[in-house]
N, C-alpha and C positions, 0 to 999 in steps of 0.2 A: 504494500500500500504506500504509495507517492503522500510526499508531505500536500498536495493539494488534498487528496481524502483523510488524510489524518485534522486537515484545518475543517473543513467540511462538516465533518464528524462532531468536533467538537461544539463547533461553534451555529453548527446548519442549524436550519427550523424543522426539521426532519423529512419536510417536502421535499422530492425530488422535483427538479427541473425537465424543463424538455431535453434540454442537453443531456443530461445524467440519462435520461430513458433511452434515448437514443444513442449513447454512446456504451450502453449495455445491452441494445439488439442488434449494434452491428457485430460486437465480440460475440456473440450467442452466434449470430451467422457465421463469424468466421471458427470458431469452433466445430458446428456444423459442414463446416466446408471441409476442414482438416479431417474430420470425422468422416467424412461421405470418400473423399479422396483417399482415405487409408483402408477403405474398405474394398474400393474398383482398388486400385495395385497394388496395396499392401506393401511392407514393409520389404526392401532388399539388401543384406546386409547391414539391418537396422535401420535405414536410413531412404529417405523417398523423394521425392522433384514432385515439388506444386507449383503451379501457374497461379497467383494472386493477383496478375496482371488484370483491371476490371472489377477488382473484387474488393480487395478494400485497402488501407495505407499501411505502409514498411510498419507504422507503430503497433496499429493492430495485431498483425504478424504476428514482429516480437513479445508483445505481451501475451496472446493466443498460444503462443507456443511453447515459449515459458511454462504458462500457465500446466500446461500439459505434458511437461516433462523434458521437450525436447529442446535440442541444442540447434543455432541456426547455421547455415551461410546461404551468402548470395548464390543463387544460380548467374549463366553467362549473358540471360536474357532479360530483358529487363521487368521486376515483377516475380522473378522467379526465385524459387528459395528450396535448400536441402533444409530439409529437415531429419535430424538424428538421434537416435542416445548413445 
């Protein structure tokens, strides 16, 4: 949790905003997306190539992916990302 949700947190009115709601349906989607894509190719030596190109931004990614265990790098295209453990 980023010191922006820790201030949040403390100090919020407990309403979410439009931004907060929408900024947790697009990580549900991109979670979702990790999810659907490791199920069509599945894991190759641990490790898998998704196209996020369209889909949603570098930060999403990283935090989605994080969030889910894996380690990142760039692919060569742009949009594109290994994903590992």
């Amino acid at each position: 949790m980023g010191i922006k949700e820790v201030i949040k947190k403390i100090f919020g009115t407990g309403e979410n905003t439009a931004e907060d709601i929408t900024e947790v349906s697009n990580l549900e989607n991109v979670r979702i997306y990790i999810k659907q894509q490791l199920r069509e190719k599945g894991l190759k030596n641990n490790q898998i190539e998704i196209d996020f190109s369209n889909v949603c931004t570098k930060e999403e990614v990283v935090k989605v992916a994080e969030e889910l265990g894996f380690n990142l790098e760039r692919g060569e295209k742009e949009g594109v990302w290994w994903l590992f453990r």
